[in-house]
C-alpha positions in Angstrom: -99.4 52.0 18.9 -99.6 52.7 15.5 -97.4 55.1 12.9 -98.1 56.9 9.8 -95.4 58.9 7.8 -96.4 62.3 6.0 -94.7 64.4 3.6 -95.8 67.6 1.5 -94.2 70.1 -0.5 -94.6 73.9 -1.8 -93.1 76.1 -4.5 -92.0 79.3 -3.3 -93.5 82.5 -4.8 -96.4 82.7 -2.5 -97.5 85.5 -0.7 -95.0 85.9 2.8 -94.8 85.3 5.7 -93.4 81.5 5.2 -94.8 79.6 7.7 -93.4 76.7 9.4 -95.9 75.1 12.5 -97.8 78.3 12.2 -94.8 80.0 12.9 -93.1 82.8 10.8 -89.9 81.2 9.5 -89.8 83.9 6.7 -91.3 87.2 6.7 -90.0 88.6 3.5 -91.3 85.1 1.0 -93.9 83.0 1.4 -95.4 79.2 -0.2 -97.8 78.6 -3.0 -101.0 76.9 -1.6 -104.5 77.0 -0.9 -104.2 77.5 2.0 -101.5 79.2 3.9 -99.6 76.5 2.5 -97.7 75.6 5.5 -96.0 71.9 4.7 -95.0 71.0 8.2 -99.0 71.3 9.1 -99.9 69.6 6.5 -96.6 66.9 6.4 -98.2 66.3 10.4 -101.5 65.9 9.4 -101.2 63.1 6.5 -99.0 61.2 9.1 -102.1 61.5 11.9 -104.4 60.7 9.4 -102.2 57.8 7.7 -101.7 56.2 11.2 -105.2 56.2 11.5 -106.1 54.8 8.1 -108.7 58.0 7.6 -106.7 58.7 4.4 -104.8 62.4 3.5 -105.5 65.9 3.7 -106.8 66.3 0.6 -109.6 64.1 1.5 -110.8 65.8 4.2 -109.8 69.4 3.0 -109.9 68.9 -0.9 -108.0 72.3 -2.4 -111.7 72.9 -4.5 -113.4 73.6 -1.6 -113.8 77.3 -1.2 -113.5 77.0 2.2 -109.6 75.4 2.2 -109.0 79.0 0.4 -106.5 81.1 3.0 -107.0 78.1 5.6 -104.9 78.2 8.5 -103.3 75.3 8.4 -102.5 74.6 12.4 -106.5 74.9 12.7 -106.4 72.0 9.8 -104.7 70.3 11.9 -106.3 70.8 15.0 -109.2 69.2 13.2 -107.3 66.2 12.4 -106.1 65.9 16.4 -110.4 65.8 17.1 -111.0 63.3 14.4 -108.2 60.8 16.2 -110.4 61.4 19.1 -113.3 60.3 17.7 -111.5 56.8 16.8 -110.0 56.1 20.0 -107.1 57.8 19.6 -104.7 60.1 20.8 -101.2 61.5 19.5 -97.8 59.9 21.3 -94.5 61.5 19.6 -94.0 63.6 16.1 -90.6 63.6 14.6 -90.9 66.1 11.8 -87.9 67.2 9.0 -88.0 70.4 7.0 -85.9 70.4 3.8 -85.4 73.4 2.5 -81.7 75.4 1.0 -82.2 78.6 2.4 -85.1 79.0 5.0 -83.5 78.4 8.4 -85.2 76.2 10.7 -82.9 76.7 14.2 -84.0 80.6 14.9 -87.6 79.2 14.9 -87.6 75.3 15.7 -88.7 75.8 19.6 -91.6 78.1 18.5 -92.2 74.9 16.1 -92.0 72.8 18.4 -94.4 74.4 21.3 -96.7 75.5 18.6 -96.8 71.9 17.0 -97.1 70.3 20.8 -100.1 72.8 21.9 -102.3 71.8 18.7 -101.3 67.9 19.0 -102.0 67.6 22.7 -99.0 66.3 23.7 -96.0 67.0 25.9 -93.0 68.9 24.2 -90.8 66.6 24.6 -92.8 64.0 22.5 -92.0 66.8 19.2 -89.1 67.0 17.7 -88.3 69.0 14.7 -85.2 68.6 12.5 -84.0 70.7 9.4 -81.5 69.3 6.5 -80.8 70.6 2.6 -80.3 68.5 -0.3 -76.7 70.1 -0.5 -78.2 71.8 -3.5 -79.3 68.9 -5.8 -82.6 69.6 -7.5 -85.8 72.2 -7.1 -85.0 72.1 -3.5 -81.9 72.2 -3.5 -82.1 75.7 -5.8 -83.9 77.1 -3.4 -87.5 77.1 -5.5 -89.5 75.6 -2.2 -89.5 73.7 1.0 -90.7 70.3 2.0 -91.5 68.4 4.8 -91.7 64.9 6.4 -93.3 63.5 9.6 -93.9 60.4 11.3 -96.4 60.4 14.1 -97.1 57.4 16.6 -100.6 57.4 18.2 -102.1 55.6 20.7 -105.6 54.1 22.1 -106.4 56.7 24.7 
């Protein structure tokens, strides 16, 4: 076994929907990014690719590549879920946290949670996906974006 933690972070003011796991948490804002700037995709991926030692998601999917431009960030990820197969390894269990003021987590979390366990390859009950504020102290806590951390075990297959 081995376990990397990931975290990531976007200002809102982005173009909506807000998505969370490829999943519309917020139709009406959306994230600055990239990409479609979706930080529990990209929180999941830097702890897959920390576990691994294959370093973050900016290595493999710099934000100066044209090609990151509008990327879908659960086919990111998907991408990271091959290149732990080409090591040896496979995903065990994702525990994931969204901070955020004002986007809510609970109407969407099992969408989250299927979406995030179809991509990783793994049995729902190996994802979890928790929410928390900072009980409004500082830029996330005013409600100017959302963040997100992750810790992922993986496995030799």
């Amino acid at each position: 076994m081995r376990v990397g933690f990931g975290f990531d972070a976007h200002r809102l003011g982005g173009p909506p929907p807000l998505l969370l796991a490829g999943v519309v948490a917020d139709d009406e804002r959306g994230l600055l990014g990239t990409s479609d700037a979706d930080v529990v995709a990209h929180a999941v991926a830097d702890a897959l690719l920390g576990a691994c030692a294959l370093g973050d998601i900016g290595t493999h999917f710099p934000s100066d590549d044209p090609a990151s431009t509008g990327a879908d960030s659960m086919e990111l990820l998907g991408r990271v879920v091959a290149m732990l197969g080409h090591t040896g390894y496979e995903v065990a269990s994702v525990d994931l946290t969204v901070v955020a003021e004002d986007v809510r987590v609970a109407p969407v979390r099992e969408a989250m949670r299927e979406r995030l366990a179809a991509v990783l390859r793994i049995d729902l009950v190996a994802v979890s996906v928790k929410a928390t504020t900072t009980d409004g102290m500082g830029w996330l806590g005013r409600g100017e974006g959302v963040a997100a951390a992750a810790v992922a075990t993986i496995r030799v297959r």
